[in-house]
C-alpha positions as CSV (number, residue, x, y, z in Angstrom):
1,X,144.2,-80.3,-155.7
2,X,144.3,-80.3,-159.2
3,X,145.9,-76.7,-161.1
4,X,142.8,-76.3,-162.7
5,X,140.5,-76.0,-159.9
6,X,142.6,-73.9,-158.0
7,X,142.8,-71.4,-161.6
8,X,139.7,-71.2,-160.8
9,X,139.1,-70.3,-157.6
10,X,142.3,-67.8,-158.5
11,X,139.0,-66.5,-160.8
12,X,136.5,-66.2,-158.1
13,X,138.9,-64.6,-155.5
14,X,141.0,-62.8,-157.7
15,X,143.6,-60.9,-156.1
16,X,142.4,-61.9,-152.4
17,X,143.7,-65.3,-153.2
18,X,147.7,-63.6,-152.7
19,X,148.1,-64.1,-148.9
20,X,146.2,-67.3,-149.1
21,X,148.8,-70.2,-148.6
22,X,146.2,-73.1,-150.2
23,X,143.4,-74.3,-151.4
24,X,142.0,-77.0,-149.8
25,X,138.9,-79.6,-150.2
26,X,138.6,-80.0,-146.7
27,X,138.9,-77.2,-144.7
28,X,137.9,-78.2,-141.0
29,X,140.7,-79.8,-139.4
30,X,139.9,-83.1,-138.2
31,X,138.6,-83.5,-134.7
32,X,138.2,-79.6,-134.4
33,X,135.5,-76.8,-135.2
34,X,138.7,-74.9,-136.4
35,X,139.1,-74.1,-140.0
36,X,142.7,-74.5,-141.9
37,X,144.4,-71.0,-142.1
38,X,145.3,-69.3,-145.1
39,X,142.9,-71.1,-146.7
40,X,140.6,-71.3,-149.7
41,X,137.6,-74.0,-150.5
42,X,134.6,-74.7,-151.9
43,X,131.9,-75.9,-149.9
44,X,127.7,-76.4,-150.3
45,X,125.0,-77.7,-148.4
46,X,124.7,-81.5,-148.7
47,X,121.9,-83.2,-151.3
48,X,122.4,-79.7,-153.3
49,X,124.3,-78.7,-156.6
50,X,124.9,-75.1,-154.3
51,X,129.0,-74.9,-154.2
52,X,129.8,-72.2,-152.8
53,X,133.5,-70.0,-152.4
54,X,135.6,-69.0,-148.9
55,X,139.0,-68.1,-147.4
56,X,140.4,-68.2,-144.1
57,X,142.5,-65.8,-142.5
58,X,145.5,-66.6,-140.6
59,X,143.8,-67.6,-137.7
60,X,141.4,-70.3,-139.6
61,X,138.1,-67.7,-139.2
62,X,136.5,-67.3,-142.2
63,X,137.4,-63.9,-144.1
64,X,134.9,-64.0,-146.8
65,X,132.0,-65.8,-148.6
66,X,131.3,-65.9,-152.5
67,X,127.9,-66.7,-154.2
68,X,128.5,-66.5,-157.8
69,X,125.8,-67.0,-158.4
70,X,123.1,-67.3,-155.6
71,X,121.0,-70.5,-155.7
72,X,117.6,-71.1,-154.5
73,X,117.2,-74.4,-153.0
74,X,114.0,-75.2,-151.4
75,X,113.1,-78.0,-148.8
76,X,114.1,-79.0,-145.5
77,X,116.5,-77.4,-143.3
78,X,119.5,-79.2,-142.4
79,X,120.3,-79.8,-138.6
80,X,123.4,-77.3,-138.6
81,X,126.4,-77.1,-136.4
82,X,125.4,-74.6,-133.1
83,X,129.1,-74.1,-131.9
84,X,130.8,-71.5,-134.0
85,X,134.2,-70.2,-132.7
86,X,133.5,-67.3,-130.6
87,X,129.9,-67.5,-129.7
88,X,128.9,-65.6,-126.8
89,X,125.7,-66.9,-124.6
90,X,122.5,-64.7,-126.9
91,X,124.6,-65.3,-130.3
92,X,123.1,-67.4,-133.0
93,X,125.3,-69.8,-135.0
94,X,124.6,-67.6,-138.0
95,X,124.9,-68.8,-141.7
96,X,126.8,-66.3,-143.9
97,X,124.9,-68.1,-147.2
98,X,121.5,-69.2,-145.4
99,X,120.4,-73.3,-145.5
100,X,117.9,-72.1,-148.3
101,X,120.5,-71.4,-150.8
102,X,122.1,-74.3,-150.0
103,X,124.8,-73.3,-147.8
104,X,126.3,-75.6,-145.9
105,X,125.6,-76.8,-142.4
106,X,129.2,-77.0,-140.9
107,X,131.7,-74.9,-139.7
108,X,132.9,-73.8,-142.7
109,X,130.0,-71.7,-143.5
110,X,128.7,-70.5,-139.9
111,X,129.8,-67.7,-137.4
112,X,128.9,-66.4,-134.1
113,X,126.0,-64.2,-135.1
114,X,123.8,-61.5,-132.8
115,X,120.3,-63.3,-132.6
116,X,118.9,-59.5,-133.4
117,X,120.9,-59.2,-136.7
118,X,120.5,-63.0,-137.5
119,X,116.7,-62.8,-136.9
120,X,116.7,-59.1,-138.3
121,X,118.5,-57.0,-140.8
122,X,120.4,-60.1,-142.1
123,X,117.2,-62.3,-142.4
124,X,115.4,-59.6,-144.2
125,X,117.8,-59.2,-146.9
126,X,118.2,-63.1,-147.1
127,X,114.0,-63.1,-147.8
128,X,114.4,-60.2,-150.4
129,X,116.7,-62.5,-152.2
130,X,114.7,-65.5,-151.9
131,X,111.8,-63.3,-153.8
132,X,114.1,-62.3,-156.5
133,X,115.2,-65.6,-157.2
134,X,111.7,-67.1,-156.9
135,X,110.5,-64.8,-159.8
136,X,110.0,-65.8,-163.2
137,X,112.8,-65.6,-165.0
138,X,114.7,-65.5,-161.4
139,X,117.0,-62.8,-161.0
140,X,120.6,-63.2,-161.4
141,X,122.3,-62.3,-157.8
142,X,125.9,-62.6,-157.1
143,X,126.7,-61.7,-153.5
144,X,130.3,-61.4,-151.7
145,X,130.5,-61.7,-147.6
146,X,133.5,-60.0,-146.1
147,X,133.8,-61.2,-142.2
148,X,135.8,-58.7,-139.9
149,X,137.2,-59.7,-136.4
150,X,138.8,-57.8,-133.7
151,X,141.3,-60.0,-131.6
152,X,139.1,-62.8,-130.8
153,X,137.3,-65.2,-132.8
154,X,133.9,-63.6,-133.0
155,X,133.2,-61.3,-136.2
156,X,132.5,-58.1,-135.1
157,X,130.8,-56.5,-138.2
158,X,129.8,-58.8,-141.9
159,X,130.0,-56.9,-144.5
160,X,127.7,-57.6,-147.8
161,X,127.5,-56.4,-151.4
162,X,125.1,-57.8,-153.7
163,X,124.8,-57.6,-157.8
164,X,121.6,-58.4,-158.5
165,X,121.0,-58.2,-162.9
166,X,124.1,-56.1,-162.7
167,X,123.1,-53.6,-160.2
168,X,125.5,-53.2,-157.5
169,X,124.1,-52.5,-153.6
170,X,127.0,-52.4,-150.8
171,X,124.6,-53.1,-147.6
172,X,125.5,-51.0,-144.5
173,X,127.6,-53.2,-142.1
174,X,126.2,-55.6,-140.5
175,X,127.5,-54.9,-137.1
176,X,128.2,-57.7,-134.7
């Protein structure tokens, strides 16, 4: 990967980026649902402009999520992977940056999710910022996903903060 791209990302993640090994463009390992460890990438939903920020922990699970900024993208869902590491039977394969902003469809941006919070809490806030950015002029919303595991592979809690024209909101935890 060229130096400049990963000076970027250096930007976006700032000092998270210090136990993260590389930066990769692909970060599902071949043949697998498993994501690279220690990893950073960039990743969006296909047919949009939406690109998107994440690292990996250690164990290839996604740590964390960056939209900076949120994009609206309206149209068809994408077919989406329905697999995630983890899932239990009731779980939903839960986007952390939802198909309508353009986040992608693979691994790399979906984890075992609680139908309840997927369908509920989560949702809600997703549709509140779907409003905001449906306004005229849209809001500007910049939102960072932190993804918290136990031992296994399913999260158990997402943790969300949202800027929305410069007003920060921590959202209580998403518990999983």
């Amino acid at each position: 990967m060229a130096r400049g791209r990963a000076a970027a990302l250096r930007g976006v993640f700032g000092s998270m980026l210090d136990d993260v090994l590389k930066v990769v463009d692909t970060p599902i390992k071949r043949g697998t649902r498993r994501l690279e460890p220690n990893a950073a990438y960039t990743t969006g939903k296909r047919g949009t402009t939406a690109k998107y920020h994440y690292s990996t922990d250690a164990q290839g699970r996604i740590r964390s999520a960056h939209a900076r900024p949120l994009q609206l993208h309206r149209g068809n869902r994408a077919s989406h992977t329905n697999d995630p590491m983890g899932k239990r039977p009731g779980d939903h394969a839960g986007h952390l940056i939802a198909d309508l902003f353009g986040g992608s469809q693979r691994h790399d941006n979906i984890v075992a999710q609680l139908s309840s919070q997927n369908l509920g809490r989560y949702k809600s806030m997703e549709n509140r910022w779907a409003r905001l950015l449906d306004q005229t002029p849209p809001a500007k919303i910049d939102v960072d996903i932190k993804v918290l595991y136990g031992p296994g592979d399913r999260p158990i809690g997402i943790s969300v903060t949202e800027v929305v024209n410069g007003r920060r909101l921590k959202h209580p935890m998403f518990t999983n």
